[in-house]
Backbone bond lengths (Angstrom), bond angles and torsions (degrees), N, CA, C in turn:
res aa  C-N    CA-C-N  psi(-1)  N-CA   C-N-CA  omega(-1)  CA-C   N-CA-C  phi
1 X - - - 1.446 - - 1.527 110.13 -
2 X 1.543 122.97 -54.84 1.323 114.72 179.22 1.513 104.11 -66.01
3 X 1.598 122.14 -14.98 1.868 79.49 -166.82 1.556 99.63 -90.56
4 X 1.749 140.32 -10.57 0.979 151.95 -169.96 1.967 86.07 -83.90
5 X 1.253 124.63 -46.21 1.337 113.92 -167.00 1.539 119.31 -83.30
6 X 1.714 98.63 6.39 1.755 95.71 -176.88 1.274 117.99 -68.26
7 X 1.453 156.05 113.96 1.450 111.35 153.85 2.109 86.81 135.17
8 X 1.700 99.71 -41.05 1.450 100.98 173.48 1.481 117.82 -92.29
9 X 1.923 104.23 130.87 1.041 107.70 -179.08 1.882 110.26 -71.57
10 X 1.086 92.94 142.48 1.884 94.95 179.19 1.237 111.28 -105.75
11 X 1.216 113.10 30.55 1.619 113.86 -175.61 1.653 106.95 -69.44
12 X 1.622 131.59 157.58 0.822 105.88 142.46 1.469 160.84 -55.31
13 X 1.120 113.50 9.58 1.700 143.66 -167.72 1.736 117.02 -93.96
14 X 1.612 92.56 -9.48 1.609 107.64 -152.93 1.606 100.76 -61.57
15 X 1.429 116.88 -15.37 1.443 106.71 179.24 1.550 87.83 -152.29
16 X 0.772 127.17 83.72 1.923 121.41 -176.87 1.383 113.17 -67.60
17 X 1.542 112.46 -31.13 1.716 94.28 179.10 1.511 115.41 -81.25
18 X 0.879 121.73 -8.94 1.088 121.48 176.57 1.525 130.49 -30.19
19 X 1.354 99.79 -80.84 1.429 127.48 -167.30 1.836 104.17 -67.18
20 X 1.790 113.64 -23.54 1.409 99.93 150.56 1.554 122.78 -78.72
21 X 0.892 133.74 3.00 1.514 125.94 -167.63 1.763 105.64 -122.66
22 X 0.871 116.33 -45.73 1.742 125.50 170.84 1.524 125.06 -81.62
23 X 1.297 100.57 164.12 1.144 122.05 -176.95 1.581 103.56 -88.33
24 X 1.362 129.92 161.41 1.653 113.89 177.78 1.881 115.21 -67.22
25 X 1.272 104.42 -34.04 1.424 105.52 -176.27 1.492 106.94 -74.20
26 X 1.880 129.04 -17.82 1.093 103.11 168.59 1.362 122.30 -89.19
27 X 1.639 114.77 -19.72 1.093 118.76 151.55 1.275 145.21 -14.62
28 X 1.453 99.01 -70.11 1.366 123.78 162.31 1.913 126.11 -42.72
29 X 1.686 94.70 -41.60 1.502 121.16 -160.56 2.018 85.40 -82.68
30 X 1.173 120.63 -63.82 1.529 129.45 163.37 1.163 102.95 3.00
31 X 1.631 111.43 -87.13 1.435 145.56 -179.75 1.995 107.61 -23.51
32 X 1.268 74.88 -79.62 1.890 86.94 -169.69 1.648 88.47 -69.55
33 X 1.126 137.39 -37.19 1.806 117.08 174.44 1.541 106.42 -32.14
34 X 1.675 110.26 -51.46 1.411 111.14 -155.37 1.694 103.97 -93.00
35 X 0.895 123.65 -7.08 1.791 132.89 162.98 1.481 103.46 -105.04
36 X 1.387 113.10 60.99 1.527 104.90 169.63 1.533 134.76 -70.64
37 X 1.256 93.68 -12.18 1.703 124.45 -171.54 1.476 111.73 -77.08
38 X 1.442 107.33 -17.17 1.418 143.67 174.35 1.756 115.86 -80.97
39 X 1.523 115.57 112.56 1.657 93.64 176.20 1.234 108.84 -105.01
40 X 1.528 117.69 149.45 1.647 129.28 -166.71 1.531 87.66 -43.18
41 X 1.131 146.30 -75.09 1.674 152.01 -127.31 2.211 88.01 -75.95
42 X 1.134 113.26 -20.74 1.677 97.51 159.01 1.477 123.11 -98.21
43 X 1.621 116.24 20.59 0.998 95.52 173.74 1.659 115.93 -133.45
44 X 0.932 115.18 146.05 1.622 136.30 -150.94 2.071 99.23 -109.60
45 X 1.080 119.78 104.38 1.809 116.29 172.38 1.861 105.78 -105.02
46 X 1.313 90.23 118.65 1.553 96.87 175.53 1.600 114.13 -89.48
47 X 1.363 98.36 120.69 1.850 86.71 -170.08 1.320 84.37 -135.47
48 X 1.918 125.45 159.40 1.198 147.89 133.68 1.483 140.35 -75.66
49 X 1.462 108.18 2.65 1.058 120.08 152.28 2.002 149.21 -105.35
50 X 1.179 110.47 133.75 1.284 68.35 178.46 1.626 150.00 -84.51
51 X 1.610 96.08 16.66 1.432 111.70 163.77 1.777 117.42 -59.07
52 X 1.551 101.89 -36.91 1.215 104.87 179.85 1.287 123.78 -77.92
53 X 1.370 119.74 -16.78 1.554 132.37 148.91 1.378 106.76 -55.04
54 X 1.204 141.58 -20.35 1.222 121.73 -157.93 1.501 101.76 -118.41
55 X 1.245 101.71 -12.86 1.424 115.96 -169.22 1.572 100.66 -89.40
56 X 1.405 118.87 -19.89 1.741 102.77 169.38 1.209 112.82 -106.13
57 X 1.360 124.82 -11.19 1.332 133.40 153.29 1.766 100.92 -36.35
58 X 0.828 85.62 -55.96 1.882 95.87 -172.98 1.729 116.84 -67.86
59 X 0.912 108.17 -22.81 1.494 119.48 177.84 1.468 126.19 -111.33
60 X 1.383 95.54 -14.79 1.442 122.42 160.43 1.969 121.10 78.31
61 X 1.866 91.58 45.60 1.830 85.44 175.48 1.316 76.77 -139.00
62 X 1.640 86.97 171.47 1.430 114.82 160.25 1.096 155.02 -23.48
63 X 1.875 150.42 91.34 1.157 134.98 -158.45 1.046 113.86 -148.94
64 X 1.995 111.30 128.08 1.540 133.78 178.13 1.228 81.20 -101.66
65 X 1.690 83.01 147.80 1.648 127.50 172.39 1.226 118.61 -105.54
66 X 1.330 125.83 99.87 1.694 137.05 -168.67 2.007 80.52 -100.16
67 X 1.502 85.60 127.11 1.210 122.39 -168.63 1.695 122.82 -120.84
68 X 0.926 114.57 7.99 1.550 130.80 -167.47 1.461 82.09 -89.88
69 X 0.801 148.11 -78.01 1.369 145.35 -160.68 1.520 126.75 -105.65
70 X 1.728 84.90 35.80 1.912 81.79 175.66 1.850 94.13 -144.89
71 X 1.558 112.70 -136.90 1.101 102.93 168.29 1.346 118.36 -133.15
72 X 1.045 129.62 109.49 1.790 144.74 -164.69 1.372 117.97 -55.19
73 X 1.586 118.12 -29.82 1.054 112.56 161.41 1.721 140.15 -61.71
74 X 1.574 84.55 -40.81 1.609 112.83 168.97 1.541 106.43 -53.83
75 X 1.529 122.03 -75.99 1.454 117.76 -179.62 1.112 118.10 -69.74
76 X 1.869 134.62 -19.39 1.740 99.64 169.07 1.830 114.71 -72.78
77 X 1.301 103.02 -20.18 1.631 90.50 162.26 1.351 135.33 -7.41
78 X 1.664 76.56 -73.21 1.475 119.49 -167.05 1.713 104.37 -17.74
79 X 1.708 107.72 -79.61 1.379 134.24 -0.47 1.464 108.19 -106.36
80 X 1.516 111.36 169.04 1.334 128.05 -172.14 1.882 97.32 -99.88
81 X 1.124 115.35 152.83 1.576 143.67 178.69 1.480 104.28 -36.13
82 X 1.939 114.38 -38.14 0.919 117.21 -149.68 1.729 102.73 -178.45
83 X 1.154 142.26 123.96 1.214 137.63 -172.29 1.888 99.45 -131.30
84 X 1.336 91.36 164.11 1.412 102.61 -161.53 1.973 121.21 -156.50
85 X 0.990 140.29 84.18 1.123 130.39 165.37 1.554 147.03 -84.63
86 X 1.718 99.59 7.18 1.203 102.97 172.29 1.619 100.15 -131.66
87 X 1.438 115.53 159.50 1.457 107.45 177.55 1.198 131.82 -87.94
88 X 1.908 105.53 -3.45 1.606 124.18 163.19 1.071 123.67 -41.27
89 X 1.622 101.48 -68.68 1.890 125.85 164.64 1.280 128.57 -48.61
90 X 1.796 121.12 -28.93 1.154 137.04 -163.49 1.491 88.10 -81.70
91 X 1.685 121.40 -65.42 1.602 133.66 -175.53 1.664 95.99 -53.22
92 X 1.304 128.50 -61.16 1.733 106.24 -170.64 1.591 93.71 -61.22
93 X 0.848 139.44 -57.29 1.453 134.94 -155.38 1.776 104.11 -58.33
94 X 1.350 125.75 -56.01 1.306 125.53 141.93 1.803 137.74 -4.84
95 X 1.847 99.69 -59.88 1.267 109.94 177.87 0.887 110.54 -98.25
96 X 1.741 141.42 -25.69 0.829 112.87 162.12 1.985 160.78 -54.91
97 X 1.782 80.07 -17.33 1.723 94.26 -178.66 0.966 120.27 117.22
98 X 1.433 124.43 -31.43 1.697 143.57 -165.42 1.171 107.35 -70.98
99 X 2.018 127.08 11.45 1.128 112.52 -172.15 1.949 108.57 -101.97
100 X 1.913 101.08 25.89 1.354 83.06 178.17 1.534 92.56 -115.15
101 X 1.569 111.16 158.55 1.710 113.93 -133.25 1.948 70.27 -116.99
């Protein structure tokens, strides 16, 4: 993850037209088009919704549910790959490695 994350800004801005013109799953599909060098099974989408659970379901990678600001009951339903409400747990869970499913 860090050596693919060096160098890219993660701002939200990173593709701005996007999110007016697409749907989330093509969104998503956008993304990894332009990191092709990248295979779906390394990549991890952190979403708070559960559209966005459903939306890599559909595209077919990985997805934690950051939950601090949504509702936890709603997305472990779902369920997501991996859920998370503090950013302590999120960072060990991160460094540790355990984020390939």
């Amino acid at each position: 993850v860090r050596k693919y994350l060096s160098g890219i800004s993660l701002s939200p801005n990173i593709f701005p037209s996007l999110k007016q013109v697409l749907h989330p799953v093509e969104r998503i599909q956008s993304v990894l088009n332009q990191w092709s060098d990248i295979h779906k099974s390394e990549v991890v989408y952190i979403g708070d919704a559960p559209s966005d659970i459903t939306a890599c379901w559909q595209v077919g990678i990985s997805v934690v549910a950051w939950a601090d600001t949504a509702e936890p009951e709603i997305l472990q339903a779902m369920p997501p790959d991996a859920m998370f409400v503090k950013i302590e747990d999120f960072k060990t869970w991160l460094y540790s490695g355990k984020f390939c499913f």
